[in-house]
PAFI-722748 format. One record per residue (C-alpha): x, y, z. Coordinates in steps of 0.02 Angstrom, whole numbers, padded with zeros to 5 digits, always signed. Layout:
N
XYZ;...
! end
This chain:
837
-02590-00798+03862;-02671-00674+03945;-02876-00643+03928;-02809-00448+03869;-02702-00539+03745;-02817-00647+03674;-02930-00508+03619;-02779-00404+03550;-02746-00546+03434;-02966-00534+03391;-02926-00361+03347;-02759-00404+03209;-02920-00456+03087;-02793-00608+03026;-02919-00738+03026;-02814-00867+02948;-02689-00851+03092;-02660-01002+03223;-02662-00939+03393;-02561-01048+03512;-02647-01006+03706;-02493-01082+03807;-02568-01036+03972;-02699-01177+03925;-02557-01303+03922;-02529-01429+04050;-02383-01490+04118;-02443-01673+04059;-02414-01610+03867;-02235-01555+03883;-02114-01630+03759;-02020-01765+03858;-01827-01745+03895;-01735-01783+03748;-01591-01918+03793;-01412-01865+03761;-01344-02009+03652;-01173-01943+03632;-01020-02032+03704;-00882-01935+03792;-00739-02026+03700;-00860-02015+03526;-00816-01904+03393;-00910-01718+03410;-00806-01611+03267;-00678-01605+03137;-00591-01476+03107;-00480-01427+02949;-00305-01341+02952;-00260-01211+02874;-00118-01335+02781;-00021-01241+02639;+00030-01414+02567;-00137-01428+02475;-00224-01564+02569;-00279-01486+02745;-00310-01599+02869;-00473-01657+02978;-00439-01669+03159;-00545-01769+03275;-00623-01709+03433;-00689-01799+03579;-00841-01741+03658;-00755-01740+03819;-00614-01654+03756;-00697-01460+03738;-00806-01471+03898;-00624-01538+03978;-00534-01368+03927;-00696-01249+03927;-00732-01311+04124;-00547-01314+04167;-00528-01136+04112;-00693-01050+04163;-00668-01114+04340;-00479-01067+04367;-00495-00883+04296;-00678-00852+04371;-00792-00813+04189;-00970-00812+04229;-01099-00773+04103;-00997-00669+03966;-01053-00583+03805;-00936-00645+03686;-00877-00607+03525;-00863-00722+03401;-00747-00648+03252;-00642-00807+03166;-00664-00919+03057;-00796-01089+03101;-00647-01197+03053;-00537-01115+03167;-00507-01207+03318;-00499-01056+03410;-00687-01032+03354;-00736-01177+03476;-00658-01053+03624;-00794-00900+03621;-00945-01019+03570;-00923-01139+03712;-00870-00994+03842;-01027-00903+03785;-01142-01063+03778;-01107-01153+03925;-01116-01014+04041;-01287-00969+03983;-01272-00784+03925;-01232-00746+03724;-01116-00755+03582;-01102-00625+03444;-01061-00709+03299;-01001-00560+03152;-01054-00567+03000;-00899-00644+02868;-00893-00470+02764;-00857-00392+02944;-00727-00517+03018;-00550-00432+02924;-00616-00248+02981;-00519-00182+03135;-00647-00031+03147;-00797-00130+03154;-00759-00261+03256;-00675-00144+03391;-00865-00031+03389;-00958-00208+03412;-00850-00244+03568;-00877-00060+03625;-01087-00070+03560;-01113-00231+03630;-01059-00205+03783;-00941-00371+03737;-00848-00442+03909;-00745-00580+03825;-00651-00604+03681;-00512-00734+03591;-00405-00678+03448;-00230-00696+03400;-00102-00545+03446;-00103-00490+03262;-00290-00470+03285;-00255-00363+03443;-00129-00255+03352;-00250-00220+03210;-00404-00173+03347;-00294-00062+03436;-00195+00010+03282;-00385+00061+03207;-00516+00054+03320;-00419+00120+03500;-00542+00257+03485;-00691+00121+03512;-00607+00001+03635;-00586+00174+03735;-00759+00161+03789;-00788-00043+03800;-00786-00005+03979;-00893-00196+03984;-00733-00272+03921;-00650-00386+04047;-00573-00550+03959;-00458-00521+03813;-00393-00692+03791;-00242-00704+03643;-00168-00864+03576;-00073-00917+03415;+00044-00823+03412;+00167-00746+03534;+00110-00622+03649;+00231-00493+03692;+00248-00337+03799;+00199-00195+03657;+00047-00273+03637;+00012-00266+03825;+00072-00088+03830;-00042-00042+03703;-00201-00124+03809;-00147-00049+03962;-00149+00138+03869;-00339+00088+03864;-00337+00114+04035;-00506+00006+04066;-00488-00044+04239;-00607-00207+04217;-00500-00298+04070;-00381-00438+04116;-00273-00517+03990;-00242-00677+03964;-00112-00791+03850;-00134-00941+03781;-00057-01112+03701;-00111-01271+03603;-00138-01338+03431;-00305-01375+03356;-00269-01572+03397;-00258-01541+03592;-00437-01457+03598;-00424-01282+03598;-00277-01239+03722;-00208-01346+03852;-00100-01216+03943;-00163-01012+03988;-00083-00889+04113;-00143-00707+04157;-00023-00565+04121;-00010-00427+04205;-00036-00295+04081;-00038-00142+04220;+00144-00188+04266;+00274-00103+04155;+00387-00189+04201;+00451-00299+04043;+00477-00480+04035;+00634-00590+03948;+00629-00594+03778;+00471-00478+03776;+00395-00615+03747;+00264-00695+03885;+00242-00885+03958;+00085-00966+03896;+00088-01024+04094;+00046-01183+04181;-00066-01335+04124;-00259-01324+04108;-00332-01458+04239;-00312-01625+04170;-00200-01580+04036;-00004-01629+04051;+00141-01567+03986;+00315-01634+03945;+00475-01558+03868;+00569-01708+03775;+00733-01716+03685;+00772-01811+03527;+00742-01973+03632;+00589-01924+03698;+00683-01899+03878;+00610-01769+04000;+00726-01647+03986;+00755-01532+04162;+00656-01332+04177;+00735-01209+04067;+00809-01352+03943;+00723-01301+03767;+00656-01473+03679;+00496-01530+03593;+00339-01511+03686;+00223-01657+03717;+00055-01634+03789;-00032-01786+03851;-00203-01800+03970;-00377-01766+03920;-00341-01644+03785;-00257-01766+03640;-00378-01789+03481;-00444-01938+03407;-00337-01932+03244;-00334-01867+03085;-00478-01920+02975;-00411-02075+02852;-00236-02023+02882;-00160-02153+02968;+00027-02144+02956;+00033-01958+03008;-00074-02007+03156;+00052-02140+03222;+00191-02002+03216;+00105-01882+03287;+00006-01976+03418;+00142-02090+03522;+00105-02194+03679;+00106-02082+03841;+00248-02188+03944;+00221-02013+04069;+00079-02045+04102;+00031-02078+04293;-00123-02214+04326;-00255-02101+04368;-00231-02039+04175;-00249-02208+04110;-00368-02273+04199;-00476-02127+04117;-00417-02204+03940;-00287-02051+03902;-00154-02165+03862;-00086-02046+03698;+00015-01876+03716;+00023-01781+03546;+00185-01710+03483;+00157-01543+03442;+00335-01503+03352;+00328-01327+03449;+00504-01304+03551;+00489-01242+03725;+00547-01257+03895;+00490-01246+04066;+00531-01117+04203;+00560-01148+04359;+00381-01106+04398;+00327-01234+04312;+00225-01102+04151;+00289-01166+03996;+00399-01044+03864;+00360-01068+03667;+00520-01061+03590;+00446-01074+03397;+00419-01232+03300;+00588-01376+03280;+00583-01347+03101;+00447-01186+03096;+00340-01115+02998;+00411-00962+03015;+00599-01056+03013;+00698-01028+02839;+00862-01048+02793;+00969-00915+02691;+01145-00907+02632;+01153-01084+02729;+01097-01006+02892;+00938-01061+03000;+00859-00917+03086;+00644-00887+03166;+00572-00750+03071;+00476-00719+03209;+00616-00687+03309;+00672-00546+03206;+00492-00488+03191;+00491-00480+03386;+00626-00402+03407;+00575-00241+03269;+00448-00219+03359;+00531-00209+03528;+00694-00119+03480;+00573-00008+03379;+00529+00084+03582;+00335+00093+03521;+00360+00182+03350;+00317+00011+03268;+00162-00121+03302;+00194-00270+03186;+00331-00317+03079;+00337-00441+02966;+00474-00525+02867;+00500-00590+02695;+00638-00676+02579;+00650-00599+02413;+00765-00669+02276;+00813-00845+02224;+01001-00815+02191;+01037-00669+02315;+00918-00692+02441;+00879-00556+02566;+00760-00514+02708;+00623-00366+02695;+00544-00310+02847;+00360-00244+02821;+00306-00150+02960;+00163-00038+03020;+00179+00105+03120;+00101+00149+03287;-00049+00273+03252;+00045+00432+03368;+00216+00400+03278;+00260+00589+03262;+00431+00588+03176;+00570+00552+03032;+00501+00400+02959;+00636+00362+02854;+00784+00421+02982;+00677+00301+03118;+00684+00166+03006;+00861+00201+02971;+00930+00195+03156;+00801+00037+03206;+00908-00070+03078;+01069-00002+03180;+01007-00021+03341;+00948-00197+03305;+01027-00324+03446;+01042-00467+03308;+01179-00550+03216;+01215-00447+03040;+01153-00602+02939;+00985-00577+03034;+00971-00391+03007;+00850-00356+02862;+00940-00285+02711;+00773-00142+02707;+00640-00093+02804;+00462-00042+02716;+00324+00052+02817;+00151+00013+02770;-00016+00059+02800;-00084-00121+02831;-00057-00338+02810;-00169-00462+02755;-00224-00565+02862;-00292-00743+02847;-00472-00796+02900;-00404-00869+03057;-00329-00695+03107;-00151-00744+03048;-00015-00646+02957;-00051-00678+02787;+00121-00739+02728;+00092-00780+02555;+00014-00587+02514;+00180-00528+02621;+00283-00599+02498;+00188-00550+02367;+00213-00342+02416;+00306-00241+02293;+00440-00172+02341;+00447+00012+02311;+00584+00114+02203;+00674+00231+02289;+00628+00424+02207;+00740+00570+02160;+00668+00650+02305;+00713+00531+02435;+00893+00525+02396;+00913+00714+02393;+00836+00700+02553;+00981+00605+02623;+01092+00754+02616;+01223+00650+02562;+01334+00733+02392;+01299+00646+02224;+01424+00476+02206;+01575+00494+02111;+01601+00398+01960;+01695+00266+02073;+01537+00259+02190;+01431+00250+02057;+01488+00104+01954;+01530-00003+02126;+01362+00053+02177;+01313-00027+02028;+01420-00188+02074;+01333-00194+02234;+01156-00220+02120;+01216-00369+02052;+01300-00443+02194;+01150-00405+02315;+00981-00416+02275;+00939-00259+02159;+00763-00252+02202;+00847-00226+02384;+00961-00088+02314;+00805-00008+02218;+00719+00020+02385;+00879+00117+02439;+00932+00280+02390;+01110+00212+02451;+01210+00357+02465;+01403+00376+02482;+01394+00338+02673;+01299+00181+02637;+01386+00001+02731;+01386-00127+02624;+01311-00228+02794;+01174-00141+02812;+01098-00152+02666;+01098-00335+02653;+01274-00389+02622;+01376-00527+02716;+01548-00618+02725;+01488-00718+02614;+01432-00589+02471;+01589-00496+02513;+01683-00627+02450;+01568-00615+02285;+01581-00430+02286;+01768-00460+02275;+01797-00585+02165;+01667-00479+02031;+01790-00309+02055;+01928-00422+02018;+01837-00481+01846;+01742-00332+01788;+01877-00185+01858;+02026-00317+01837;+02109-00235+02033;+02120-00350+02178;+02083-00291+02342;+02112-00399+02504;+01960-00472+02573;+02006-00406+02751;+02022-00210+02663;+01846-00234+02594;+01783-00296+02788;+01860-00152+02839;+01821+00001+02724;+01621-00066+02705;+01545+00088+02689;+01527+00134+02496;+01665+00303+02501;+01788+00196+02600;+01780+00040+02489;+01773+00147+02315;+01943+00259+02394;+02016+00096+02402;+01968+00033+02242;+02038+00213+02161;+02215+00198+02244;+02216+00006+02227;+02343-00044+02049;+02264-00148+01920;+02274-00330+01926;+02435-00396+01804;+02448-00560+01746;+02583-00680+01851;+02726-00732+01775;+02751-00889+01877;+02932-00923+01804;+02960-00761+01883;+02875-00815+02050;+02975-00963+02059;+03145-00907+02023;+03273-00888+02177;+03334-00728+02240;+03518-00689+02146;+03600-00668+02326;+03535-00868+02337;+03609-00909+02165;+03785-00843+02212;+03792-00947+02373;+03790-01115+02269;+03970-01145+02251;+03996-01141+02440;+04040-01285+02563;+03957-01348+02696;+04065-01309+02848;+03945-01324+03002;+03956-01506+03051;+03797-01579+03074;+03729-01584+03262;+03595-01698+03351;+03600-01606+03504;+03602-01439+03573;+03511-01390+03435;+03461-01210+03389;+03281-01211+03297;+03200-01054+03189;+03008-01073+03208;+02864-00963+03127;+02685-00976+03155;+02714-01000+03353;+02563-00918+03391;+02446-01028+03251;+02344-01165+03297;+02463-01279+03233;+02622-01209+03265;+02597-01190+03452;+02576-01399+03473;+02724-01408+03373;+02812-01278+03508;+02757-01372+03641;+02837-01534+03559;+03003-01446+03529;+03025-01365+03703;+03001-01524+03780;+03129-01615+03678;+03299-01634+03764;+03392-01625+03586;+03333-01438+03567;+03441-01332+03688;+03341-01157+03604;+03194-01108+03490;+03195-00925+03408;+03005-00893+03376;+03001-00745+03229;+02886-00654+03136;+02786-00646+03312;+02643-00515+03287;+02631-00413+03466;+02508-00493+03605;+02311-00476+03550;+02342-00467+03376;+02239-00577+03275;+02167-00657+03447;+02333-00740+03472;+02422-00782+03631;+02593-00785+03660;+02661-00952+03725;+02725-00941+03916;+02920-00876+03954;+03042-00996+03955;+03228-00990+03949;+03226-01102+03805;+03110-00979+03705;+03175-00806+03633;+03011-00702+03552;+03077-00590+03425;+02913-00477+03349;+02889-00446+03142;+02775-00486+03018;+02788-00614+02895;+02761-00462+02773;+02920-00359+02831;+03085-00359+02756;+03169-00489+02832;+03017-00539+02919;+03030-00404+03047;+03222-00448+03115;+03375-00316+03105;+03504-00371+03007;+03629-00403+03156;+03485-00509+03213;+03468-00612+03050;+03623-00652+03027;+03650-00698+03205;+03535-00840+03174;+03607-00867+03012;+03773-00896+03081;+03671-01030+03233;+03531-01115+03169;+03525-01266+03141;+03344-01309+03109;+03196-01192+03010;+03015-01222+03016;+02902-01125+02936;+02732-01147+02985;+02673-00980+02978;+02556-00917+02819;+02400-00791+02773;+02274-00940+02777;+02124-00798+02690;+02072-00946+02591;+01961-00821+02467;+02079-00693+02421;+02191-00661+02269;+02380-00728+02247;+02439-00549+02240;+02357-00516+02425;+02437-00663+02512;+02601-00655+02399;+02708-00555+02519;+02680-00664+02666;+02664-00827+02587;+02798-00815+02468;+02909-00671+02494;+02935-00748+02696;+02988-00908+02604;+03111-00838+02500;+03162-00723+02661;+03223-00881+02765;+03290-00973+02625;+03418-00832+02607;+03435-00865+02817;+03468-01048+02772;+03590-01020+02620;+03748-00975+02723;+03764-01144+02819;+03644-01259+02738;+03537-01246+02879;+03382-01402+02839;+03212-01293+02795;+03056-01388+02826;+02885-01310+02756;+02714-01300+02808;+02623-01346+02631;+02447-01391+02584;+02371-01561+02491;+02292-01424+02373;+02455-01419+02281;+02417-01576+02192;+02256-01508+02127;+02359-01358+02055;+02422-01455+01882;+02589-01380+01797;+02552-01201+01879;+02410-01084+01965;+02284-01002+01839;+02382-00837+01794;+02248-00712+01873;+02282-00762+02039;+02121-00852+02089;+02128-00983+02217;+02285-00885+02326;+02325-00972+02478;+02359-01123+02401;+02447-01056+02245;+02550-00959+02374;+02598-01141+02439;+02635-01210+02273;+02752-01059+02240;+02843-01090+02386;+02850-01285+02348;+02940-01228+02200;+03074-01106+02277;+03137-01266+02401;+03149-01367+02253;+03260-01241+02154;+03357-01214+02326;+03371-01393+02339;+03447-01429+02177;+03549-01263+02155;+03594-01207+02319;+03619-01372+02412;+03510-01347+02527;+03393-01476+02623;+03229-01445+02611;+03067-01556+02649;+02863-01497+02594;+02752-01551+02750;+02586-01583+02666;+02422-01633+02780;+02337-01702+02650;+02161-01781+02607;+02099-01926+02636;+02001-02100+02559;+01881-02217+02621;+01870-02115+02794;+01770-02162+02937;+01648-02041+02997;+01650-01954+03183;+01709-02064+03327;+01618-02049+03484;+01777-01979+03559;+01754-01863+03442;+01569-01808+03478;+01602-01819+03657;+01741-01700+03638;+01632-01567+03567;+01497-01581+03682;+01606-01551+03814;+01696-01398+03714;+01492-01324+03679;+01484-01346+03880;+01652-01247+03924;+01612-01114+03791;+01444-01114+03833;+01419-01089+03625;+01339-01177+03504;+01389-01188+03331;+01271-01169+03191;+01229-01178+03028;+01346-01046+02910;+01362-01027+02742;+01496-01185+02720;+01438-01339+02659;+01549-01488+02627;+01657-01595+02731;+01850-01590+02827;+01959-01720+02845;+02043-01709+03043;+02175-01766+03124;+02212-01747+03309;+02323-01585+03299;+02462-01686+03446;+02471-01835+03332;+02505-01719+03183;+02643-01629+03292;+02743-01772+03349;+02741-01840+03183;+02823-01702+03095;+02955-01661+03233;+02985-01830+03223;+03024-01811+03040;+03113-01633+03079;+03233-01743+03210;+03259-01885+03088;+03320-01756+02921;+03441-01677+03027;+03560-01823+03007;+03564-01819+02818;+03511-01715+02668;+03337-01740+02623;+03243-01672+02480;+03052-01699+02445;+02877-01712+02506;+02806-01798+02686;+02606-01830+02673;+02511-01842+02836;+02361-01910+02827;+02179-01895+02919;+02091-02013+03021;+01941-01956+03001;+01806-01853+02903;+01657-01737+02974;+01525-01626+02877;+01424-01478+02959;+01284-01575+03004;+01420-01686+03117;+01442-01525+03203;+01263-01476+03214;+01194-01641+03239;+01308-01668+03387;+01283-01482+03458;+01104-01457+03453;+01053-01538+03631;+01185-01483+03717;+01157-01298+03687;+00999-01236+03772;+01018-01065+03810;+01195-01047+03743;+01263-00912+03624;+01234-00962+03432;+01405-00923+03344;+01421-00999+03158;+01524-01151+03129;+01684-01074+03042;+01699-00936+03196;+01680-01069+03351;+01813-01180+03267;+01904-01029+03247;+01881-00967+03437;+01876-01155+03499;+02045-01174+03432;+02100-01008+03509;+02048-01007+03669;+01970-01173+03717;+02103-01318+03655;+01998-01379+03506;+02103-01542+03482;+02068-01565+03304;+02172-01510+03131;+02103-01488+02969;+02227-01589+02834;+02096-01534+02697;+01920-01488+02649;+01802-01468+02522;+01690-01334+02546;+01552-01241+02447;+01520-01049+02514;+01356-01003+02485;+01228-01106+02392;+01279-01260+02278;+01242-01156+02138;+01302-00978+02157;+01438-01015+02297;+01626-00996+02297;+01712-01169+02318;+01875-01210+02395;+01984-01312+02429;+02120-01354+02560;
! end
């Protein structure tokens, strides 16, 4: 102290004031250094989770662990002494980030006051007032400073680190910084759970480049120094760059443990058999498993995938999607009119996705015509596509900056008004409109159909409806309006006009009169006095096939054709090239194509035609049917039954041997089919059963049911088996994935199938035969067979649902495998449609 000083402080008249002179002190009386007792491989912090299970979790820091990461990072990207701002929450892990950076470097941190921390408007003034040059905060932070405070961060000019982490970064979030236009700010993305000390991997982006990147999603980059990183598969195998597994991060970063939780610390903290010596000989022997997927580029900067079983990971209808994804990709189809979307399940039966979203502050436009062609622009698969779309002004956030999920879900969903469905131009519904309308309610979710005005030109897609609910939507019609319309008519008039035309002109549902079904044709009943005149051949034989084009009937083709007994096979009923996906089967001399429809009189054939093969046959198989499992018996009547009863009349005149293509459901059936028609595929097969029988015993004729059936005391997948589709996920390059089928199919290999019944078809030609053949499975596989053996063979494949890559495996790609029978639930347990094969 000054002399001038000392006499200011005579002239405060405080007497009872201590006056400390510290230019009197000498060095001798300074406090001595204190010693720094604290071990680098001691405990320094715990910090809770955020854990929505109800008991959050302490993790355990090393003291070496921070001033790893906090000297790794400053001295790679260059930070010097920084004003930081210090917005989260203390038990954030991301709070360590800004304190340390600010701290250690010697300059200051701005810590903001709790009542400020959730207001975008303040916060972006302090960074602009406080001449801030470094912050941390996740993306949805960002989005919240820029969607209310741009005017602020216009003038931060100090700014230069904006560091983001916990979420995904993506390009509209850098677009929206560079708009800034501060030519001092970098940006900067980030990786790593609380338990590997704050981030173990960062990468700059460059924000001033337009250019976008895949996904629109950015790499968290490379490794901090001293941290490693490992991409594992189920095994906990390195798996090569750009193979998506579980990431594993090893080196100085791993925590201590979770406080007095020991069994979750051995599964989450595993011996480090990566690791080279130099790492353990510094003691950092563990690697954590984080649970995040990701993969590698060839760069070496590491791509976060989501979590293996994520937060933001549900399951609906059956089906495993990322919320996040289809967040992501709202906001980047959206071309800058939106700046966060988020995505919620509402209902318990029916359940549906609701986007939330908030729109970018210079959105000049149509809200609800934007919103309208975002959901039809959207590059996702239908059962992906949110069912509505709800602008709002804001979302809750959590204290660590997060999306709020639990308030998301908690957002009412609005009605739609009187004004916005005069708005959609659209005349007022018909009667017909409006009571299907109504049907839609109930089989979607109707808080979902409140939302909507859902006018006549409405798709039943679009507004949350799937195969699966289609097959509810039809089956209610059926019971409430008593009509039956095909499954494949309701797929294909969707839109809420076209489907209620076709309900109008569709003819009410009648009850069957199964005597009826099953009683022969009259021009069958007058050929049962006749004599068989063709003698019976074993060669040269002449064969009638249908179905040449199935999955089935083309191995039994290829069996025929290459036995010398058959000198000629007459494929009929052949739907032109394309149709259905089919292929046609290559020329051959032996092979005459002849087009139709099982549906056509006389299955397509003129009648010089038909009785041209009535007059030479001298072998019918008919393996051909309508196989839509879900629809009614009067939709799959004409080609089921009618084509039955068709080449029965072609087998009449010489006695030609018939041999049918059944199903094991026909034991299930009982003395006949429920008289509404439910269950019609395989009460089409029972019908038919019946026919052969009455043509056996009053027409003479031989006839044989060919029943893959289901199985007992099966074993599960063989190897062979798996191997088989790993190598069919490789050629497709397709994964299959959860649907909405749960349950389990009994397989046989579809060549042993085939040579067993032509060798039954060869061995009734010599004699009369009359009855049933069983074939039996070998084998029996569930969806999570399929997934189980998919899921690491499929990095970077296309996702197709199970029941459509069986489908196109068995088209295009020699799937090798038949289903005799199956048990299957559509939908949930619950509420889902169950059949059987």
């Amino acid at each position: 102290m000054i002399p001038e000083s000392r006499a200011n402080m005579d002239g405060l008249s405080y007497p009872e004031a201590h006056v400390i002179n510290l230019s009197t002190i000498t060095s001798a009386r300074v406090a001595p250094k204190i010693e720094v007792k604290s071990e680098p491989q001691a405990r320094a912090v715990i910090l809770y989770t955020s854990e929505t299970t109800g008991r959050p979790k302490g993790i355990q820091l090393r003291h070496s662990s921070p001033m790893n990461e906090i000297e790794g990072y400053i001295g790679r990207w260059g930070l010097g002494a920084e004003m930081v701002l210090q917005q989260g929450g203390m038990t954030f892990n991301h709070s360590l980030d800004p304190t340390l950076t600010g701290l250690s470097n010697g300059r200051c941190v701005i810590v903001v006051a709790k009542s400020l921390r959730g207001d975008p408007i303040s916060l972006a003034k302090l960074v602009a007032d406080e001449s801030i040059t470094y912050t941390k905060a996740t993306p949805p932070e960002y989005a919240k400073w820029l969607y209310y405070g741009s005017d602020y961060l216009r003038r931060a000019s100090a700014w230069k680190f904006a560091f983001g982490g916990g979420k995904h970064l993506t390009t509209s979030l850098a677009q929206r910084l560079r708009a800034l236009e501060i030519p001092s700010l970098r940006l900067f993305n980030s990786y790593g759970p609380g338990e590997i000390t704050i981030s173990c991997h960062k990468m700059e982006i460059d924000h001033k480049n337009e250019k976008s990147t895949p996904g629109n999603i950015y790499p968290v980059g490379h490794s901090l120094p001293n941290y490693s990183t490992y991409i594992v598969n189920k095994e906990m195998r390195c798996v090569p760059p750009g193979v998506s597994g579980e990431i594993l991060i090893g080196g100085a970063g791993p925590f201590i443990g979770y406080l007095n939780m020991d069994a979750l610390n051995e599964e989450k903290l595993v011996d480090n058999t990566f690791a080279p010596p130099e790492y353990l000989d510094q003691g950092w022997t563990k690697a954590y498993r984080t649970f995040d997927r990701g993969y590698l580029l060839p760069g070496g900067e590491l791509v976060i995938d989501g979590r293996l079983d994520g937060d933001t990971q549900v399951k609906i209808r059956g089906i495993r999607m990322e919320l996040e994804d289809i967040e992501n990709t709202l906001v980047e189809t959206s071309s800058g009119a939106l700046i966060q979307a988020v995505v919620s399940i509402r209902g318990k039966e029916n359940q549906q996705l609701v986007a939330f979203v908030i729109l970018a502050p210079r959105f000049q436009g149509d809200i609800d015509a934007m919103l309208t062609q975002l959901k039809k622009d959207l590059p996702l698969p239908q059962y992906m596509c949110p069912a509505a779309i709800v602008a709002v002004d804001k979302l809750a956030l959590t204290a660590h900056g997060k999306v709020d999920r639990r308030a998301v879900d908690a957002l009412p969903l609005p009605k739609a008004t009187k004004s916005s469905v005069d708005s959609e131009g659209s005349e007022k519904l018909t009667p017909t409109e409006t009571l299907l309308r109504e049907i839609w309610g109930r089989v979607l979710h109707e808080g979902i159909v409140d939302i909507l005005s859902i006018p006549s030109d409405t798709d039943f897609f679009m507004v949350g409806g799937s195969s699966v609910l289609l097959v509810k939507l039809q089956a209610m019609i059926h019971e409430e309006l008593q009509v039956t319309l095909p499954l494949m008519d309701l797929f294909e008039h969707s839109v809420l006009k076209a489907m209620s035309q076709k309900l109008e002109a569709a003819s009410p549902t009648t009850v069957i009169d199964w005597e009826a079904e099953i009683t022969l044709p009259k021009l069958l009943m007058g050929s049962g006095n006749h004599e068989i005149t063709t003698p019976v051949k074993q060669q040269n034989l002449v064969v009638v096939l249908t179905g040449i084009t199935g999955f089935l009937g083309k191995a039994l083709y290829r069996k025929l054709i290459s036995d010398p007994a058959v000198a000629h096979i007459h494929a009929i009923a052949v739907r032109p090239r394309g149709v259905g996906g089919r292929t046609l089967p290559s020329p051959s001399p032996k092979l005459t194509l002849h087009d139709g429809d099982l549906s056509s009189p006389l299955l397509g054939l003129n009648e010089n035609t038909f009785s041209s093969l009535s007059d030479t046959a001298d072998l019918i198989i008919h393996s051909a049917a309508n196989r839509s499992f879900w629809d009614a018996y009067s939709v799959v009547r004409e080609p089921n039954v009618s084509s039955t009863k068709v080449l029965l009349e072609l087998a009449s005149r010489r006695r030609v041997p018939i041999h049918f293509l059944s199903s094991g459901g026909v034991m299930n059936v009982g003395s006949e089919p429920p008289p509404n028609g439910q269950q019609g595929y395989v009460a089409s097969k029972w019908a038919s059963e019946r026919l052969l029988d009455c043509a056996a015993q009053l027409v003479g004729l031989s006839t044989v049911a060919h029943r893959p059936n289901q199985g007992h005391d099966l074993p599960g997948p063989t190897e062979d088996w798996r191997e088989q589709i790993r190598e069919l996920v490789g050629r497709m390059r397709c994964v299959p994935t959860e649907c909405h089928w749960d349950g389990y199919m009994d397989l046989v290999p579809v060549k042993t199938l085939a040579e067993d019944m032509v060798s039954n078809f060869m061995s009734a030609i010599s004699g009369r035969k009359v009855g049933v053949i069983d074939y039996l499975p070998t084998m029996r596989v569930t969806t999570a067979d399929f997934l189980n053996v998919a899921i690491d063979d499929g990095s970077g494949f296309e996702r197709l649902n199970l029941m459509k890559w069986m489908g196109r495996a068995k088209r295009e790609f020699g799937f090798e495998w038949f289903v005799t029978a199956q048990n299957a639930v559509v939908g949930d347990k619950e509420m889902g449609m169950v059949t059987q094969l």
